[in-house]
C-alpha positions in Angstrom: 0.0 0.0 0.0 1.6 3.3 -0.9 1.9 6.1 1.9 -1.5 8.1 2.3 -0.4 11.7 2.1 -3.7 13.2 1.7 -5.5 11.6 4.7 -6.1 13.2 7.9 -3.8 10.4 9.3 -1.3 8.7 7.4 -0.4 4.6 6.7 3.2 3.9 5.7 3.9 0.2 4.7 7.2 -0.2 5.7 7.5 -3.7 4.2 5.8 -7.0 3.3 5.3 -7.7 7.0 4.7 -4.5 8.5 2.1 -1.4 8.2 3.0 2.0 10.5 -0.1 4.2 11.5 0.4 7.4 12.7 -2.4 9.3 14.6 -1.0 12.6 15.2 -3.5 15.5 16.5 -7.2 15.7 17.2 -9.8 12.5 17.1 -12.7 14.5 15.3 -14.7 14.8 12.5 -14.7 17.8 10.1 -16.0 20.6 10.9 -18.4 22.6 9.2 -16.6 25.3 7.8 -13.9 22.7 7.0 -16.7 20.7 4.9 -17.5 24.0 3.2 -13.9 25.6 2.5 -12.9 21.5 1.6 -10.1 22.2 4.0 -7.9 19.3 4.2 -6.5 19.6 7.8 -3.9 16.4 8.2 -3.5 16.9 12.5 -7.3 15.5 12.2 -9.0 12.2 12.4 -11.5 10.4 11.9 -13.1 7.5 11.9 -15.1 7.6 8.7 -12.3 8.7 6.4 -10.0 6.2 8.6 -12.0 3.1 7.8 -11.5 3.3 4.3 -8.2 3.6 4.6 -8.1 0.5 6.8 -9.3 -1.6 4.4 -6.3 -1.3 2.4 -3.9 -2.2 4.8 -2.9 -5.5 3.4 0.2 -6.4 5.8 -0.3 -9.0 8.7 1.7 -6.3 11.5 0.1 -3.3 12.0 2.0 -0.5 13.9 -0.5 2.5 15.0 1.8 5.0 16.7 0.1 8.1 18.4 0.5 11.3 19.6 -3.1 13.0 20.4 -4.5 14.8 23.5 -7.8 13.1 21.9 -10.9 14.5 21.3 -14.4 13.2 20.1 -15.4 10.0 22.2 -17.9 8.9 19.3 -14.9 8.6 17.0 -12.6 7.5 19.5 -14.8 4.1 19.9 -15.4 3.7 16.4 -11.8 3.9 15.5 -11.2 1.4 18.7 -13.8 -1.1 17.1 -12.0 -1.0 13.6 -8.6 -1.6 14.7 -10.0 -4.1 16.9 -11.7 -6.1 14.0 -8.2 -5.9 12.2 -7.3 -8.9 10.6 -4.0 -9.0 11.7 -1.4 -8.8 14.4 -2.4 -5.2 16.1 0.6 -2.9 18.1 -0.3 0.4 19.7 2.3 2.6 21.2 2.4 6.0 22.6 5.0 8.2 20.8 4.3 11.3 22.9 0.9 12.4 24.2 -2.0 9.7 24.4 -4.8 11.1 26.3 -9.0 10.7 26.2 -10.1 9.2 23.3 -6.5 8.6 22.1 -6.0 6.2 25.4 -8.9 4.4 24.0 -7.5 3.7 20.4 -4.5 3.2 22.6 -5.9 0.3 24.0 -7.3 -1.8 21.1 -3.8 -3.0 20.8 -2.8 -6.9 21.5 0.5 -5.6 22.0 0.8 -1.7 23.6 4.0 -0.2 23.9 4.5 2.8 26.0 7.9 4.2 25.7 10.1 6.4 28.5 8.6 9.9 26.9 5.5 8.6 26.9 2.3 9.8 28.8 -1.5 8.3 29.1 -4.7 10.2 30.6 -7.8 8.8 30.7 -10.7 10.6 32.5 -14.8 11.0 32.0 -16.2 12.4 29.4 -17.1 16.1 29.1 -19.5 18.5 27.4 -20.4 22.0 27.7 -24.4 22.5 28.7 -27.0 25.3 29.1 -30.4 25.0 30.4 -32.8 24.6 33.3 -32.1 22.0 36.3 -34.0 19.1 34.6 -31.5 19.4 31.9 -28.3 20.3 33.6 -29.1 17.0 35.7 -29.9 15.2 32.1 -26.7 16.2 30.8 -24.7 15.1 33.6 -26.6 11.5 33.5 -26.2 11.1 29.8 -22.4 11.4 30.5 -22.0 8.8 32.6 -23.8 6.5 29.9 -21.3 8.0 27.5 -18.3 7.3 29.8 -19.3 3.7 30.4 -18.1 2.2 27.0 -14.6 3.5 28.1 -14.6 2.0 31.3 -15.6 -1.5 30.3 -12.3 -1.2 27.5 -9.9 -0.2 30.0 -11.7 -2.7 32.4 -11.2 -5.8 30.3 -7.7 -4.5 28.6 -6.0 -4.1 32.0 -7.7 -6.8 34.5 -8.5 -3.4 36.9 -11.8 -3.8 39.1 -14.2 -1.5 37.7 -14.2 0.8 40.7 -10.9 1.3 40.5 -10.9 2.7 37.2 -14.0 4.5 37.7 -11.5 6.0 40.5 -9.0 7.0 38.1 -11.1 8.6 35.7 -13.1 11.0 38.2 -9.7 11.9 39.4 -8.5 12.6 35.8 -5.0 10.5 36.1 -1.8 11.0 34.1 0.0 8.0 33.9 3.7 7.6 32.9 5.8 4.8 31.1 6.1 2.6 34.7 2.3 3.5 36.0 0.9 2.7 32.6 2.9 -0.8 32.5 2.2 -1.3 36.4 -1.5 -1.0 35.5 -1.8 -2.9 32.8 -2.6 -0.2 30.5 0.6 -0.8 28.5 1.9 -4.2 27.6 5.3 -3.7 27.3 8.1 -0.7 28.1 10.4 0.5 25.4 13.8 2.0 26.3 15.9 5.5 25.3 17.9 3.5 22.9 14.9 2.1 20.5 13.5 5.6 20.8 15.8 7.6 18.9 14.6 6.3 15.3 11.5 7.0 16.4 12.0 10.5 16.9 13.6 10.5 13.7 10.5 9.3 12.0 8.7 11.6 14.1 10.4 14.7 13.0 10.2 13.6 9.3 6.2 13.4 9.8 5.9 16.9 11.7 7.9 18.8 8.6 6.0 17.2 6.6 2.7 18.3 8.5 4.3 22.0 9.2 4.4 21.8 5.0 0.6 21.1 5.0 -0.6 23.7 7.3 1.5 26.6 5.2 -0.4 25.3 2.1 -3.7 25.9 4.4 -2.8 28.8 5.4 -1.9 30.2 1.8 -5.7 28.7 1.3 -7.9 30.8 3.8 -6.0 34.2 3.3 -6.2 33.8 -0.3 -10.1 32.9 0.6 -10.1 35.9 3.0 -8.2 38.5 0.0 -11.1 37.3 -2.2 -14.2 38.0 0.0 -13.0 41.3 1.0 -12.6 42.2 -2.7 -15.7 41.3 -3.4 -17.1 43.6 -0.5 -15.1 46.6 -2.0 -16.7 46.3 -5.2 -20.2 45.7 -3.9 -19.7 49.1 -1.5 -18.7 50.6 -5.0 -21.8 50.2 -6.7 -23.9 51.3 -3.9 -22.1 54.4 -3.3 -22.7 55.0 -7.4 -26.2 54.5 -6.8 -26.5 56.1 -3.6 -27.9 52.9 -2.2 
């Protein structure tokens, strides 16, 4: 499979035996300004555009490498069942930052490696809310249902009691390399000395994404040039007119 440079992710087949994923940047749909400026932003991801690109993975290993202080839990738990259905030998491992929803996908992993620079998080989900008391108190209750799913993952991945993770989540706890192996979050422990390639690979990636958001920025002032041109002209005509 060649490497995906225009997803919001991106799937490098380093060989016969062996697919990298890197999730890099917010779990989240498009937004809606994005859908309407087709703004390509490649530090999203989600899980719609990420199935597709699933399916073409035709290696038996799958590396999925991330570095995300998450983001929407709906996506986070699709992406986590796809990965989970892969028909394949699955590694996660952390690469810098994998916190919320990025602990989750984290966790669909038969092997998850959590390296020395490494850091998890996993807490309850969150909204923002208006309203009267019946639906402040709704909100809060629908929350819990919407945490739950995340709970019973890290539940069965780790062999925790489900209070004690409850526990950990109200509390909002950061875990590093040792915690997350201690707990059972992480499978395995990798050391300084495997890291530095990684780093490597992970500096390659950034430049490449620093590239990308130039090329959107060029996009929305060019967008921005164009509307207030328009505006000029149109406060022309009126001025003509006396309108």
């Amino acid at each position: 499979m060649k490497e995906q440079n225009d997803r919001y992710f991106q799937f490098v087949k380093v060989d016969d035996n062996l697919t990298e994923l890197y999730i890099y940047g917010d779990i989240r749909k498009p937004s809606l300004i994005e859908r309407w400026l087709e703004i390509e932003d490649d530090t999203r991801v989600d899980a719609y555009s990420f199935k597709d690109a699933l399916n073409e993975v035709n290696t038996p290993n799958l590396l999925v490498r991330i570095n995300s202080m998450g983001g929407s839990v709906s996506e986070g738990l699709a992406i986590y069942g796809l990965l989970s259905d892969f028909n394949g030998h699955l590694i996660t491992q952390v690469d810098g930052f994998a916190c919320s929803a990025a602990s989750v996908i984290f966790m669909s992993g038969q092997e998850r490696i959590m390296p020395e620079n490494g850091l998890l998080m996993i807490h309850n989900a969150w909204t923002d809310a208006c309203g009267d008391p019946n639906e402040l108190r709704k909100a809060a209750d629908d929350l819990e249902i919407i945490t739950k799913p995340s709970v019973n993952i890290y539940v069965n991945k780790t062999g925790l009691s489900e209070e004690e993770i409850k526990n950990m989540m109200d509390k909002e706890t950061w875990m590093d390399y040792k915690s997350a192996f201690e707990k059972g979050f992480a499978t395995s422990i990798q050391k300084n000395d495997t890291i530095q390639q990684s780093i490597k690979d992970i500096n390659s990636y950034i430049r490449n994404l620093v590239i990308k958001n130039q090329e959107l920025t060029t996009k929305l002032e060019k967008f921005e040039k164009e509307n207030n041109n328009a505006k000029i002209k149109e406060d022309s005509w009126e001025s003509f007119f006396n309108l």
